[in-house]
N, C-alpha and C positions, 0 to 999 in steps of 0.2 A: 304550695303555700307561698313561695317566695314569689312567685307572678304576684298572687293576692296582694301578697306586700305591695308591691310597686304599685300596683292598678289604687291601693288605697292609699298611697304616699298622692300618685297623681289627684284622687277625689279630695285630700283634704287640703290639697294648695288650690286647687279650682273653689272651695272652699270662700276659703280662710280666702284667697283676695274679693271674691265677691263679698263678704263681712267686711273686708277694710271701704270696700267703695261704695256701700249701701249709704243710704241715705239714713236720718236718725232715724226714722221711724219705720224706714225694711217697706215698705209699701210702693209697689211699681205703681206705672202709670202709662196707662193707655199712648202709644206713639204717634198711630196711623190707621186711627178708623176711620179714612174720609172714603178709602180704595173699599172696604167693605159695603160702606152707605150705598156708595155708588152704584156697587154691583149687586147690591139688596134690590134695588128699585124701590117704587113710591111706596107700596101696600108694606112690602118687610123694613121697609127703614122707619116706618112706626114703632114697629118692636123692638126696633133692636136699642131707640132711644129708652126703652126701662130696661136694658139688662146693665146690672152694677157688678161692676168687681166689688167686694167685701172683704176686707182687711183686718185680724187683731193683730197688732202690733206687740210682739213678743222681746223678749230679752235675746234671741236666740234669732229674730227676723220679723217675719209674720207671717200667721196661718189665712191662707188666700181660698176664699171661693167665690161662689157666685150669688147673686141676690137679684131680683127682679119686683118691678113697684107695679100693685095690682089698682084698679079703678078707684080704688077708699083714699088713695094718696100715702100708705102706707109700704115699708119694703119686707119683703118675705122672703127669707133663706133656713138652710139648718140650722140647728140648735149649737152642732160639733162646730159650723164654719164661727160662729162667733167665738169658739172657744171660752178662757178666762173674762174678756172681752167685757167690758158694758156700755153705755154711753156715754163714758167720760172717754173711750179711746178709739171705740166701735169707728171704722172710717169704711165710708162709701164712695167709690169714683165712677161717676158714667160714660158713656163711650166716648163724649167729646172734651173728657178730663177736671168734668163739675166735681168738687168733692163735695160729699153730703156728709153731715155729722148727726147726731141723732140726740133726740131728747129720752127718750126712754127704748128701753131694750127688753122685750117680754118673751122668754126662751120659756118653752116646752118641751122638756127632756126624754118625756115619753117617748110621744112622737120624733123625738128629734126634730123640732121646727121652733123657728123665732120668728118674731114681728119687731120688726125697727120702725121706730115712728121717728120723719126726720125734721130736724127742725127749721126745714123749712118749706114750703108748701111744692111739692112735685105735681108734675101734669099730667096727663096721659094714663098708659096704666092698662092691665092686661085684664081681662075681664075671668071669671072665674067660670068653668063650665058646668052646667048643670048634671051633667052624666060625667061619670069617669069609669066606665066600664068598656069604654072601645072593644070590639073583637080583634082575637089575636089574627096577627098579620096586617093589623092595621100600621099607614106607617108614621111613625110619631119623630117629632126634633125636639132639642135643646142649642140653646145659646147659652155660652159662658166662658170661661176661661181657663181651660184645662191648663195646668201644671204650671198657672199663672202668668202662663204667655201672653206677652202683652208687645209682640212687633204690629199685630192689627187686635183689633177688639170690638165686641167678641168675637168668638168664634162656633161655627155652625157644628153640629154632630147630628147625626139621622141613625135611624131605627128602626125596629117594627116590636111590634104587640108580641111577647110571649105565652106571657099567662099572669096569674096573681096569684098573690101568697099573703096571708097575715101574720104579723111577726108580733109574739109575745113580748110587752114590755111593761113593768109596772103595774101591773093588772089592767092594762088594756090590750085588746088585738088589731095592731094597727095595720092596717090594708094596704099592700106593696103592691104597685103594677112591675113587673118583671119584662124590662122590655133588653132585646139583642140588638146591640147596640154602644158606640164608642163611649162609655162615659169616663174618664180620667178624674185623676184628683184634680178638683181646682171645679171642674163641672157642679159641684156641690153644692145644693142650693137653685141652681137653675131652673125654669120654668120645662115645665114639659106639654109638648104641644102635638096636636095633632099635624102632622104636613099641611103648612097652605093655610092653617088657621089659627087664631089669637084668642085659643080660649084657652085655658090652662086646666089641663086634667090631671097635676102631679107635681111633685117637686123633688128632680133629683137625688137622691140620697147617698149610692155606695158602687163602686163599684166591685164584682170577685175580683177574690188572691188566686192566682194558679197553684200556690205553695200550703200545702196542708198545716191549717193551728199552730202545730208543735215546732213549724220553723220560725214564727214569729216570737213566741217562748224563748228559742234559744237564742234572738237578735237581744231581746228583750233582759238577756240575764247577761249578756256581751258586752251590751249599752253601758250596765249599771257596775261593771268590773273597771272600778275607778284603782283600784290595785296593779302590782305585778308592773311589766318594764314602760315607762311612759316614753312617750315619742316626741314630743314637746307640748307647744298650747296652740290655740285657736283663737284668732280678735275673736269677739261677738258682733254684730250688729251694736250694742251702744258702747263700741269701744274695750267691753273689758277682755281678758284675756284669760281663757281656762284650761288646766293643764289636760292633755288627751292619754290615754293608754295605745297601746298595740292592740287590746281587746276591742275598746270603744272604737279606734278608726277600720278593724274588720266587720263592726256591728254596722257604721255608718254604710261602707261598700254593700251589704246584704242586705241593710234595709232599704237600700236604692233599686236592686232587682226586685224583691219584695214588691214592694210597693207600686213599681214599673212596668213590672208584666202585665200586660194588657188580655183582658178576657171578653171576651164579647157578650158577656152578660152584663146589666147593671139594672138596678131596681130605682122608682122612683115612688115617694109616699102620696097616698091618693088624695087628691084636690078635698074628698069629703072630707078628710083629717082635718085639712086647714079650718075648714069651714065649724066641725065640731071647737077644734082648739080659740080659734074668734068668737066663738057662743061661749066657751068656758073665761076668756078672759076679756072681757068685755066690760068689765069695773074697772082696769087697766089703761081704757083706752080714753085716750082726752077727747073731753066733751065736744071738742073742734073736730072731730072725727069720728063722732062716736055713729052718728045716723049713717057715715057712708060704708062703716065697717060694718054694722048692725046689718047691711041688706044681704050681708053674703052668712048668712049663719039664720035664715029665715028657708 
């Protein structure tokens, strides 16, 4: 326990000066995508011009994942990456550090998917594929930005087909492709591609815990032990400072392995989803967009 100690005294000054040095609004920003452009070549440096980092800006930092703009001029990520989020704060950066800001935000919590309409006209754009049932062992990639890394952007992760599952939510069964493969936090949101081709049969979603439910319970009731002997505070990102327990900075260390341990499984929700959730919300979408959304829900 005493190691624990030290190891969590070390994470909360690693920390606590990253809080002090953030920027107001906790939101990185692409360094050095020119070395990845480069070595994308002509065909993959088309793609990788729509993959977006996606940002909410939180009291606490921001929740980072990844988003990518399909043929309608619209961007699509999860429902989780926007979090609390809407279009008053929702913030988009592309690889060569355009921020995009967004006029409406249309989250489907079912599925866990959004549609970010931005408000201003994007080019390009990944086309949606007609089939999303690839056989397994096919081999599939994502671009994004796992764990918010942002010395190049984005960045490549490769895979193959495992199988599918449909996952109960809401009273719908929504269609997971289950592919072996690196997805990290911050991947979330990302397009999922077949190798070598720019159509999109999926959209990142999760990756496994190595750590069985009930240790996430116990991080989870550590977190909220605002009681008992405190250690000091913590800046925030906007500056404020909040007092920490002994309990909360062992809950911070465990939710760092938690969350960290890498499984080579991850699931991405299937292209058809989007396509049904764009037919359901489709009175949503501005009239300036309505026809080129309307072709992928036909």
């Amino acid at each position: 326990m005493q190691r624990l100690f030290y190891v969590a005294m070390a994470v909360l000054s690693a920390m606590t000066a990253m809080a002090q040095t953030s920027d107001s609004t906790a939101v990185p920003i692409s360094v050095d995508s020119k070395l990845v452009f480069d070595a994308a070549g002509p065909e993959q440096r088309k793609s990788l011009g729509n993959i977006y980092l996606v940002a909410c800006p939180t009291g606490a930092g921001a929740v980072i994942g990844t988003g990518f703009v399909i043929d309608s001029g619209v961007v699509v990520t999860n429902a989780h990456v926007t979090a609390t989020c809407d279009q008053n704060n929702l913030v988009g950066i592309s690889p060569s550090n355009d921020r995009v800001a967004f006029s409406k935000v249309i989250k489907d919590q079912n599925r866990d998917l959004a549609v970010l309409v931005p408000t201003k006209k994007l080019s390009g754009g990944f086309k949606l594929a007609d089939a999303d049932d690839p056989a397994p062992g096919t081999a599939v990639s994502t671009w994004g930005y796992p764990f918010a890394y942002n010395g190049v952007s984005p960045l490549l992760s490769v895979g193959y087909v495992s199988g599918y599952r449909t996952v109960p939510s809401g009273g719908l069964r929504v269609k997971h492709i289950v592919v072996n493969g690196a997805f990290n936090h911050g991947n979330s949101g990302g397009p999922l591609l077949i190798s070598q081709h720019d159509e999109v049969i999926g959209i990142v979603v999760l990756t496994y815990n190595f750590y069985p439910a009930e240790v996430k319970q116990i991080i989870d009731a550590l977190t909220a032990q605002r009681s008992g002997f405190m250690m000091g505070s913590i800046t925030k990102a906007d500056g404020t400072k909040e007092s920490i327990s002994e309990a909360q900075i062992t809950a911070m260390v465990l939710n760092e392995f938690y969350e960290k341990t890498q499984v080579m499984i991850g699931e991405a929700i299937s292209v058809s989803e989007l396509k049904a959730m764009l037919h359901e919300h489709l009175t949503e979408i501005p009239p300036s967009l309505l026809n080129a959304v309307a072709k992928h829900t036909k």
